[in-house]
C-alpha positions, 0 to 999 in steps of 0.5 A, a space after each residue: 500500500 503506498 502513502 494516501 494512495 499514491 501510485 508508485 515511482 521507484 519500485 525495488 525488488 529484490 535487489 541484491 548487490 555484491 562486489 568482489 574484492 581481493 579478500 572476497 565477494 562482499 554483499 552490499 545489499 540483500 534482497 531489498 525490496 522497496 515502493 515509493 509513492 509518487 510525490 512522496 519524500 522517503 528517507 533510507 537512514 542508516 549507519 556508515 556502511 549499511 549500504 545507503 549510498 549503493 542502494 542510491 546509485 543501484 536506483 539511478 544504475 550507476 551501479 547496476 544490482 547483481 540481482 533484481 528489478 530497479 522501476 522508475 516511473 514505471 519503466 524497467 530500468 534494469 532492462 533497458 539498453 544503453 541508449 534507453 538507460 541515459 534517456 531515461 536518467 534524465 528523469 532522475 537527478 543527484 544531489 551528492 554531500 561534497 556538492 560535486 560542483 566544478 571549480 573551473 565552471 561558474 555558478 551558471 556553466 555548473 547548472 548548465 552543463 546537464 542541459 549542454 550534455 543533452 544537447 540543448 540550445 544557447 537559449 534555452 540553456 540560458 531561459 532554463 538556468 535562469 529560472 532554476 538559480 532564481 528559485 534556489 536564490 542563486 541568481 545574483 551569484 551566477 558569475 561566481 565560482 564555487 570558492 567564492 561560495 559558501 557550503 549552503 551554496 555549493 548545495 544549492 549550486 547542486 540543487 539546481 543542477 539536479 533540477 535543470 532537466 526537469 526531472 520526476 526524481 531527486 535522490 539526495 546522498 546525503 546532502 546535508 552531511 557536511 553542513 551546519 544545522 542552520 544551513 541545513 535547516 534552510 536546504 531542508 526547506 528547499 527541498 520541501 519547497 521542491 516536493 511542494 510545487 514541482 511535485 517531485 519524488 524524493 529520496 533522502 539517504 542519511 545518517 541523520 534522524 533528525 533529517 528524516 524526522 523532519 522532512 521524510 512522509 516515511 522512513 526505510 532503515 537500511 542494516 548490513 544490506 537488509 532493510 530491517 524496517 519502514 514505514 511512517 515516520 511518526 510510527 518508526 519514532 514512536 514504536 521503533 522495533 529494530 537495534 538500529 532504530 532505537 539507537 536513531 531515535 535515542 540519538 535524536 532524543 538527545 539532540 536537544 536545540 539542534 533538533 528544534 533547529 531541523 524542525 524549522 524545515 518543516 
């Protein structure tokens, strides 16, 4: 069932991912199953190592699953051919926790360079850029390189990038890990901002209860590969049934003014 009735956009199931390494084959994923509701914001937290990061470029196949079907917009993606799998990528954009922006490229020419990969025209590279660093109030930083800015900005920077082609999905890696709560109060926003009026999906990978609490409709936790429990984020908070959860939602407990400062973001 899937929140108030939303039909699906990212569907998981059974996706398995194993890399091999000298010292053998380790399992990153086992066996996930996952739905997530169109429009909906679903976070999957976990702690370092539980396979957060993979199941987030398993969805955009970045990395390909050893097993499993990865759905997107109802379109197999796991299926697709080559040519067919860039296509249908620009559905789904990337936000990534070290901003990945590129110092050699303006504020404009970082938001731009999706839109001169698929082949866009000068002007509307230029109409597009406009309208998405406007809504990131990026606007009157167009000229500026990323070290001139800020981190919050960087992010935005990315924000906007993953925004340019107008995608049905956003996968957000950790995207406010290595900001402060203020600034990362005001990206959670931004992301609501987005959910709200583009009517974007929107998946949340994170170590951070506080993240999810704030801003996901509901949570999947993610341990050694397994997701060992979902559902809503309130429920989870308030009935946590795994080891995982209960450590989460203790931290969180313990936040104190940094929590109360997430929350703005909602």
């Amino acid at each position: 069932m899937y929140l108030d009735g939303r039909i699906p956009m990212i569907e998981l199931s059974g996706v398995e991912k194993r890399f091999v390494t000298p010292s053998g084959d380790v399992e990153a994923l086992r066996g996930v199953d996952l739905r997530i509701g169109s429009q909906e914001i679903f976070g999957i937290i976990g702690k370092s190592g539980a396979g957060k990061s993979t199941l987030a470029r398993c969805i955009n196949l970045l990395e390909r699953p050893t097993a499993g079907r990865v759905t997107v917009g109802g379109r197999e993606l796991t299926a697709l051919g080559p040519r067919a799998l860039r296509e249908a990528r620009r559905e789904i954009g990337m936000v990534f926790q070290h901003f990945n922006v590129l110092s050699s490229r303006t504020v404009f020419r970082n938001v731009a360079l999706p839109l001169e990969l698929a082949g866009w025209r000068p002007q509307q590279i230029a109409a597009r850029v406009t309208e998405v660093l406007a809504f990131v109030d990026l606007l009157e930083q167009r000229d500026r390189y990323p070290a001139q800015l800020s981190g919050g900005q960087k992010q935005r920077v990315g924000i906007a990038r993953a925004l340019a082609s107008r995608p049905s999905v956003l996968l957000c890696d950790e995207a406010t890990s290595a900001l402060d709560p203020q600034t990362t109060a005001s990206i959670l926003a931004l992301l609501k901002r987005i959910n709200r009026e583009f009517g974007l999906t929107i998946l949340v990978i994170t170590h951070e209860m506080g993240v999810v609490s704030s801003l996901c409709d509901r949570i999947a936790v993610i341990e050694d590969g397994l997701v060992v429990e979902q559902g809503p984020v309130a429920e989870l908070f308030a009935r946590p049934q795994s080891a995982t959860t209960r450590d989460f939602v203790a931290a969180l407990k313990g936040m104190g003014d940094v929590t109360r400062t997430l929350r703005v973001a909602r």
